[in-house]
C-alpha atoms as one frame of an Amber mdcrd trajectory, in Angstrom:
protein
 -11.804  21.529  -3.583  -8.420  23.536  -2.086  -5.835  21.525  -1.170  -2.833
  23.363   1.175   0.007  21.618  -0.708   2.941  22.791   1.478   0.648  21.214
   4.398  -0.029  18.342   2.505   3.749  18.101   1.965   4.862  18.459   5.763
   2.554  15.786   6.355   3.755  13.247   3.679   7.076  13.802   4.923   6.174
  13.366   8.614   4.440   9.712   7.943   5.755   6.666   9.453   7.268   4.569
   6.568   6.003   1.279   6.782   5.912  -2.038   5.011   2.662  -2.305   2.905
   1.869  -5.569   3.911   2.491  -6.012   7.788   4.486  -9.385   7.090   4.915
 -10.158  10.901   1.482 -10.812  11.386   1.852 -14.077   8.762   3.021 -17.219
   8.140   6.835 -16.764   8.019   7.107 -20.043   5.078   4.445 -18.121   3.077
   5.784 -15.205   3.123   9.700 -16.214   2.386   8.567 -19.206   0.208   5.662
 -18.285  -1.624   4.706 -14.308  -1.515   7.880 -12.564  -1.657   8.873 -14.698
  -4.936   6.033 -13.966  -6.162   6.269 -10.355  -5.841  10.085 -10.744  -7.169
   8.465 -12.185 -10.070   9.938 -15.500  -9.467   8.068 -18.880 -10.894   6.891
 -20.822  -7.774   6.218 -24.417  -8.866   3.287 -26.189  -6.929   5.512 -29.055
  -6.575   7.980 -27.229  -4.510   5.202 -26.261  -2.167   5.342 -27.622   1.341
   1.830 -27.564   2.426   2.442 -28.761   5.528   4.385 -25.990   6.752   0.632
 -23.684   6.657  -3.112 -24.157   7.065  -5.839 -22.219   5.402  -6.497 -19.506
   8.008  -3.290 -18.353   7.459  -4.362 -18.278   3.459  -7.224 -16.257   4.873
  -5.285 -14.058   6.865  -3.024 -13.034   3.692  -6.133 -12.425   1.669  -7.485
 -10.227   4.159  -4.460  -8.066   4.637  -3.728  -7.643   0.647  -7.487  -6.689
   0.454  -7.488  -4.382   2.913  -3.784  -2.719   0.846  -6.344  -2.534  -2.071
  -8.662  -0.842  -0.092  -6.082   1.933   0.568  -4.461   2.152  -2.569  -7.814
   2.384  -4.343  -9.051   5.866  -1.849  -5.291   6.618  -2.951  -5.895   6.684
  -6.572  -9.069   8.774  -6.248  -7.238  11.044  -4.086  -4.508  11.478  -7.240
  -7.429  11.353  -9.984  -9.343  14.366  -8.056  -5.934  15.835  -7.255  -4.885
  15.668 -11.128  -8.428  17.309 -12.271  -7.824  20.494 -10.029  -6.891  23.696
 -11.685  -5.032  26.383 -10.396  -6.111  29.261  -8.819  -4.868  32.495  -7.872
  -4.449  33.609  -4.231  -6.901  36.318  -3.860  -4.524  38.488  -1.429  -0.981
  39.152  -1.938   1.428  37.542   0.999   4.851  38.689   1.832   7.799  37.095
   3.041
């Protein structure tokens, strides 16, 4: 496997930063109330829960957008396990400046 790290580079620095989880497409109370706590590693007491202010689609739809983040995080980590195995090789031709 050859991997053209300036290219590889140029390209990492050309992508569109973006929020992991697209957070607009969810329930806003979840997300303030519930999930970003959470992530904050905040305690979130069922008590304080207002479950009135969601339904379970929009449960579902958080599950199915933190799955599909796993999704691409796990083809990350292969990416940097393969990427970590390579060795170093040699150009075969000298380049100039």
């Amino acid at each position: 496997m050859k991997i053209n790290l300036q290219a590889f580079c140029r390209s990492l620095n050309a992508a569109e930063e973006r929020e992991t989880v697209p957070f607009t497409q969810c329930n806003s109370y979840l997300i303030e109330h519930i999930i970003r706590p959470y992530l904050s590693s905040k305690k979130i007491l069922v008590r304080d829960i207002d479950f009135e202010r969601f339904d379970l689609d929009d449960v579902h739809d958080l599950y199915h957008i933190f799955e599909e983040r796993d999704r691409v995080e796990w083809k990350l980590r292969q990416l940097a396990e393969r990427a970590w195995k390579l060795q170093p090789q040699a150009r075969s031709v000298r380049s100039f400046c």
